[in-house]
Backbone atoms as SQL, in Angstrom:
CREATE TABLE atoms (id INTEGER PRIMARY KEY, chain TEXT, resi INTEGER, resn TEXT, atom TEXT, x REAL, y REAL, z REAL);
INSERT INTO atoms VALUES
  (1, 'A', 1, 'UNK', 'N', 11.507, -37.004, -2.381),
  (2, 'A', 1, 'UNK', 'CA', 12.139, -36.862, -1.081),
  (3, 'A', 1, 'UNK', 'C', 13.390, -37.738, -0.987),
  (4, 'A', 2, 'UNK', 'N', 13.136, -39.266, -1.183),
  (5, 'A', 2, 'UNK', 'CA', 14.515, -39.832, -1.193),
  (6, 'A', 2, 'UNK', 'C', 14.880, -40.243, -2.574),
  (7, 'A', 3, 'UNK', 'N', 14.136, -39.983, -3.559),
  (8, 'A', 3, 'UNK', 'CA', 15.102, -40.554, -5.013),
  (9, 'A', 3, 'UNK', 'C', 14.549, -41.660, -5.420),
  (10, 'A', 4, 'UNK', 'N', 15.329, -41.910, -5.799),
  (11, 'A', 4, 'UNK', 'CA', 15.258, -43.181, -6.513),
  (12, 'A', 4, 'UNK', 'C', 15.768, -44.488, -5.713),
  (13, 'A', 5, 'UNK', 'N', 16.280, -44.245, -4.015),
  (14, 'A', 5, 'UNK', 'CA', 16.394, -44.427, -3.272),
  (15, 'A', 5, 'UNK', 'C', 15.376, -45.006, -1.973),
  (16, 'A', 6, 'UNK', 'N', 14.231, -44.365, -2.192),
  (17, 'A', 6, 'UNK', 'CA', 12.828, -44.444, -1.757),
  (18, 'A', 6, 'UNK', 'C', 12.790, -45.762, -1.085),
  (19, 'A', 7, 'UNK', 'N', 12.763, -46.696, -2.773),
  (20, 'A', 7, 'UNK', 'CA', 11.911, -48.242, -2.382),
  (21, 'A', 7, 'UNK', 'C', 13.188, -49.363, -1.045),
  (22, 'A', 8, 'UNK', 'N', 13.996, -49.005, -0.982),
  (23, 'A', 8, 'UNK', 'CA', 15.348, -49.307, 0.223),
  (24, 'A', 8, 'UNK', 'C', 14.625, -48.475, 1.611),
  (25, 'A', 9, 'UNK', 'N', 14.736, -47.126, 1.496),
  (26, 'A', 9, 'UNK', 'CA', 14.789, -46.709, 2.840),
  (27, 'A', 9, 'UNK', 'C', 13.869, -46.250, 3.351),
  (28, 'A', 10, 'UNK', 'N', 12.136, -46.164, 3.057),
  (29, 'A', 10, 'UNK', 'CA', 11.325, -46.074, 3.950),
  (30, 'A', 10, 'UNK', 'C', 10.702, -47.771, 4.154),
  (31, 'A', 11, 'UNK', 'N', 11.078, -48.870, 3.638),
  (32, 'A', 11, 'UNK', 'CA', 10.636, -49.983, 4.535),
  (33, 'A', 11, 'UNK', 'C', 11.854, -50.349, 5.375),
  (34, 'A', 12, 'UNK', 'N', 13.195, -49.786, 5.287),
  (35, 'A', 12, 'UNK', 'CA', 14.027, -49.984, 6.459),
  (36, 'A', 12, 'UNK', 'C', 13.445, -49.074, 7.700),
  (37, 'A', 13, 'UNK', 'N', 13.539, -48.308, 6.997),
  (38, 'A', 13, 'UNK', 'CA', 12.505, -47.277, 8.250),
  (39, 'A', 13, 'UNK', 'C', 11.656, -47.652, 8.857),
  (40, 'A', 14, 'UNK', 'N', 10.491, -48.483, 8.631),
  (41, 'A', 14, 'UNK', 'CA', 9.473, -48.760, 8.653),
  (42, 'A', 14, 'UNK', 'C', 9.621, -50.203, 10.070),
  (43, 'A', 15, 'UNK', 'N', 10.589, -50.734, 9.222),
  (44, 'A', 15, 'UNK', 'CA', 11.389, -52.122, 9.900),
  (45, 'A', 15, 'UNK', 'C', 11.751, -51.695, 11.381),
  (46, 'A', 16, 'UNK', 'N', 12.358, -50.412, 11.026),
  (47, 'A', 16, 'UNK', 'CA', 13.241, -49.828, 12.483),
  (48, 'A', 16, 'UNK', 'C', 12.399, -49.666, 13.412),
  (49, 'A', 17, 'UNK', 'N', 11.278, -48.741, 12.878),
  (50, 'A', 17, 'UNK', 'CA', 10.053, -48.426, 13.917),
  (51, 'A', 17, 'UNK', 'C', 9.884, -50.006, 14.769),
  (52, 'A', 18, 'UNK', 'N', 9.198, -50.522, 13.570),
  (53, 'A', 18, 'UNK', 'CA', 8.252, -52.172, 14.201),
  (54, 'A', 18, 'UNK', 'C', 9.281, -52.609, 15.506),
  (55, 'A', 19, 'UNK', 'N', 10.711, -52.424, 14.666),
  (56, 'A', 19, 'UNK', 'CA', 11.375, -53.232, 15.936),
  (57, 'A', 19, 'UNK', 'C', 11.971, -52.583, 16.970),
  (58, 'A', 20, 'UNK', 'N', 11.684, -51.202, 17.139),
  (59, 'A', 20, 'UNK', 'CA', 12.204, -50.306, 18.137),
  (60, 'A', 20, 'UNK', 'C', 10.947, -50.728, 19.376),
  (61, 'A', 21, 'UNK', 'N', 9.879, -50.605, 18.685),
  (62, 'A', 21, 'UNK', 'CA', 7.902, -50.394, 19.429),
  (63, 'A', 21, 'UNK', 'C', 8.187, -51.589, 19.818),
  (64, 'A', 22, 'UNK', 'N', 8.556, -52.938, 19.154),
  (65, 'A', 22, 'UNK', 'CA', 8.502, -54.031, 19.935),
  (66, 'A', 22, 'UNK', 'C', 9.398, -54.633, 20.641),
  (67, 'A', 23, 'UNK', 'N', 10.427, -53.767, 20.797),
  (68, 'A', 23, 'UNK', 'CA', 11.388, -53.930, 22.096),
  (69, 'A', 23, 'UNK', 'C', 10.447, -53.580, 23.347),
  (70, 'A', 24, 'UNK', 'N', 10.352, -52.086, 23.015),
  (71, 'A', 24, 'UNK', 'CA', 9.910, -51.218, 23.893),
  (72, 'A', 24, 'UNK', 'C', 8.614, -52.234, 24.917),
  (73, 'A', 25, 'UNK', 'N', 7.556, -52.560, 23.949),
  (74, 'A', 25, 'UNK', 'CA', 6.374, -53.279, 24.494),
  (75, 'A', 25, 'UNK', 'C', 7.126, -54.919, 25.636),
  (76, 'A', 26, 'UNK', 'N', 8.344, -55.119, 24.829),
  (77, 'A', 26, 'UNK', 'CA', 8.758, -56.825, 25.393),
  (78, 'A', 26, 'UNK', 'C', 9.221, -56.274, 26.942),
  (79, 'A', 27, 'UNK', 'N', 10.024, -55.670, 26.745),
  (80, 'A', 27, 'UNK', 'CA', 10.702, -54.541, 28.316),
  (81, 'A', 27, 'UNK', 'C', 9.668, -54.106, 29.037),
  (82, 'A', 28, 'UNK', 'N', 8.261, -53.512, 28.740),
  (83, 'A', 28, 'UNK', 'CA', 7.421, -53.187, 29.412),
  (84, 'A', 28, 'UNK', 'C', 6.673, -54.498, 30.158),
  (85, 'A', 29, 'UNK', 'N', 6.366, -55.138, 29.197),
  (86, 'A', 29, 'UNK', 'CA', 6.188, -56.569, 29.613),
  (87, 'A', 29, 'UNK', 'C', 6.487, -57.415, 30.811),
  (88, 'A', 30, 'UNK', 'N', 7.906, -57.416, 30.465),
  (89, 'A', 30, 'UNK', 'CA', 8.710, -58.091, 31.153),
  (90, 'A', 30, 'UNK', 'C', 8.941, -57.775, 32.289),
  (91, 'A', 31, 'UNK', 'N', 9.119, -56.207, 32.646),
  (92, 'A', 31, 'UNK', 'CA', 8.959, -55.381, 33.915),
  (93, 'A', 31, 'UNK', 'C', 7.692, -55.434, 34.965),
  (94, 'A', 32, 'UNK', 'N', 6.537, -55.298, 34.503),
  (95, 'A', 32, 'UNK', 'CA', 5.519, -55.951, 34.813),
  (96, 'A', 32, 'UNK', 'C', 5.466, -57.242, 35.400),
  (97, 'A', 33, 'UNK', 'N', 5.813, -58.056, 34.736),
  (98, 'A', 33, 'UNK', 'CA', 5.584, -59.481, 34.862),
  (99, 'A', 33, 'UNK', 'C', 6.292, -59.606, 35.635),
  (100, 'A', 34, 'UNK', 'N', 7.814, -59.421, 36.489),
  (101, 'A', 34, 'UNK', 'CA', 8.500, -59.778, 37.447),
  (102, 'A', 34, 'UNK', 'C', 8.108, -58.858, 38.715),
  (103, 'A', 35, 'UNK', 'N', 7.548, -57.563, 38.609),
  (104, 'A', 35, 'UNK', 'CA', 7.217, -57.016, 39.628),
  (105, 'A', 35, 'UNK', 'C', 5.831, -58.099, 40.443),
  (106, 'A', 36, 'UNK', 'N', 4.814, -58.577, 39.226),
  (107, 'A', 36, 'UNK', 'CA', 3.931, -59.418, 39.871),
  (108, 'A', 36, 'UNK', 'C', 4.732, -60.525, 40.594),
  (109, 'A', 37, 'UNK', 'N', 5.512, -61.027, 39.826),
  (110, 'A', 37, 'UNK', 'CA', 6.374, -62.256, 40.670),
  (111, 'A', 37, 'UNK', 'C', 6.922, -61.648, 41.928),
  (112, 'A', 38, 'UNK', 'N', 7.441, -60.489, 41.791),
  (113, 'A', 38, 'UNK', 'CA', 8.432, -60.328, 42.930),
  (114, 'A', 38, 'UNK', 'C', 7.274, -59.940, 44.384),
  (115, 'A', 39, 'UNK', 'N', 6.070, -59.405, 43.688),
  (116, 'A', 39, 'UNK', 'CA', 5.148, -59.330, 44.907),
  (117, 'A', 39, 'UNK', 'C', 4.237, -60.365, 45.050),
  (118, 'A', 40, 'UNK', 'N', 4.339, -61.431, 44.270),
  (119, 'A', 40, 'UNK', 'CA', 3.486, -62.684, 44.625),
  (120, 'A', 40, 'UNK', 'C', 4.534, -63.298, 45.994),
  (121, 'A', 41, 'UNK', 'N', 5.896, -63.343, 45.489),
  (122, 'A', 41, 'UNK', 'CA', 7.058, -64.180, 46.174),
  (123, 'A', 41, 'UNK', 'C', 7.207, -63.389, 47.730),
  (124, 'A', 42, 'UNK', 'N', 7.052, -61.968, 47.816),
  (125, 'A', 42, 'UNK', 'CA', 6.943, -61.484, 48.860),
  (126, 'A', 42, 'UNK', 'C', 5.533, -61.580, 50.350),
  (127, 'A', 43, 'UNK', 'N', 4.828, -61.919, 49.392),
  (128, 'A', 43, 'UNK', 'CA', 3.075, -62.111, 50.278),
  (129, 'A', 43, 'UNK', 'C', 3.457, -63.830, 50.883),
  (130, 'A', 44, 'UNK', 'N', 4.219, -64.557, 49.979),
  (131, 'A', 44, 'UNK', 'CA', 4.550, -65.605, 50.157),
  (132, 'A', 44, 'UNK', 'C', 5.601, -65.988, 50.871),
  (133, 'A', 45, 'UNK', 'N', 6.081, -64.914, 51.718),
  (134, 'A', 45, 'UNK', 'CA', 7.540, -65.001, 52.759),
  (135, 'A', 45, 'UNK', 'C', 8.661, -64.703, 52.375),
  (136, 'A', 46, 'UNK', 'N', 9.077, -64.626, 51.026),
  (137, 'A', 46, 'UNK', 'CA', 10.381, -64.644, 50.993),
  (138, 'A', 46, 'UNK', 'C', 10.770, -62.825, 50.542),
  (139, 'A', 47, 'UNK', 'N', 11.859, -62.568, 50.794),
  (140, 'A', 47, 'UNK', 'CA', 11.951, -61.245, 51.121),
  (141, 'A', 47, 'UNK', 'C', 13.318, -60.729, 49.881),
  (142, 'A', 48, 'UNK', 'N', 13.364, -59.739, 49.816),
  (143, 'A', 48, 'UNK', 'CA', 14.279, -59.470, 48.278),
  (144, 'A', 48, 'UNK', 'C', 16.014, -59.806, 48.938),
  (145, 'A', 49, 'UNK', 'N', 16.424, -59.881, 50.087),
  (146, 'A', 49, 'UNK', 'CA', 17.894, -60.020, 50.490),
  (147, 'A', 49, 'UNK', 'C', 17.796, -61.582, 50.698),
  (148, 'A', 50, 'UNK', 'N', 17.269, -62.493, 49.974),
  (149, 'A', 50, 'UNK', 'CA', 16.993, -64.141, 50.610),
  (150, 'A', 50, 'UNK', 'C', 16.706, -64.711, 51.870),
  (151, 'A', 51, 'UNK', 'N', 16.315, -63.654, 53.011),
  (152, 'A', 51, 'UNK', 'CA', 16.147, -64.015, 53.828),
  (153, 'A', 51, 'UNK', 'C', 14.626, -63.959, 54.122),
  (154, 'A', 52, 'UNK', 'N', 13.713, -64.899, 55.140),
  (155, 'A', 52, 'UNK', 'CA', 12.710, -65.011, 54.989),
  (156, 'A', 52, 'UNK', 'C', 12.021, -63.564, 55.567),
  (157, 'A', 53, 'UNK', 'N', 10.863, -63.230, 55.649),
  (158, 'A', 53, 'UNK', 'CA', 10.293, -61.979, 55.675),
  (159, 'A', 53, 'UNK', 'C', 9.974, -61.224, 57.176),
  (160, 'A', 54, 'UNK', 'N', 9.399, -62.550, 57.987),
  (161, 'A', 54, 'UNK', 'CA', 9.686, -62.308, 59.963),
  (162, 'A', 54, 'UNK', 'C', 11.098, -62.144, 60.210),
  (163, 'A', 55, 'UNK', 'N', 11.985, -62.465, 59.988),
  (164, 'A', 55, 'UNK', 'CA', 12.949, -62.503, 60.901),
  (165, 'A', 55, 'UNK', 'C', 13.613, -61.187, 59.761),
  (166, 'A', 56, 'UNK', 'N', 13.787, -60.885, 58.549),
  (167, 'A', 56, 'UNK', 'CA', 14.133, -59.723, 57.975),
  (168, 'A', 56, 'UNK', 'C', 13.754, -58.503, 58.775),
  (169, 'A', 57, 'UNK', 'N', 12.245, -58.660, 58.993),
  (170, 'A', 57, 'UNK', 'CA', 11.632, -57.793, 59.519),
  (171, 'A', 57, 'UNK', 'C', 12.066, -57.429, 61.459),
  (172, 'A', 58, 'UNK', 'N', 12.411, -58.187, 61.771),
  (173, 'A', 58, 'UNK', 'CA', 12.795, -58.278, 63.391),
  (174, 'A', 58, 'UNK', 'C', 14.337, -57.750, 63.295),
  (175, 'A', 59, 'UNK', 'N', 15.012, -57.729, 62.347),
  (176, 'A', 59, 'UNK', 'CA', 16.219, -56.824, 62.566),
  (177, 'A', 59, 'UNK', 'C', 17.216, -58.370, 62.584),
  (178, 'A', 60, 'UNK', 'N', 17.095, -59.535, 62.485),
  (179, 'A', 60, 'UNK', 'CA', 17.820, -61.019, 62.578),
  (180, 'A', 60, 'UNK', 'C', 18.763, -60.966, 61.479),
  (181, 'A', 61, 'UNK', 'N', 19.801, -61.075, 61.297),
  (182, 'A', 61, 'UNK', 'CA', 20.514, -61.855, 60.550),
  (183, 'A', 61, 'UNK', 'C', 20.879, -63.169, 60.387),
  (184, 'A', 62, 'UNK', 'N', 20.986, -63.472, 59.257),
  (185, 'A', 62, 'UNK', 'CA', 21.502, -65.136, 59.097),
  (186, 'A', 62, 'UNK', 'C', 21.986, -65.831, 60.204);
């Protein structure tokens, strides 16, 4: 299939996969993990525009 070429390009291949899958998994991760933060930080008052979460909610500005 690849020659004599073989022993080079199916462990680059191989390489590509590992490190494509373990992007993929770090990004999934990571997405996760800040959504928990961002809804721990929200139960906890603070609201995604920096302003606190009652007075966001009452229509108040700064």
């Amino acid at each position: 299939m690849f020659g004599k070429h073989a022993a080079f390009i199916l462990p680059a291949y191989a390489i590509t996969l590992v490190v494509a899958v373990a992007l993929v998994v770090w990004i999934v991760l990571g997405y996760r993990s800040r959504q928990r933060e961002i809804a721990r930080l929200e139960r906890g008052g603070a609201s995604r525009h920096g302003r606190k979460a009652d007075r966001a909610s009452s229509g108040e500005t700064r």
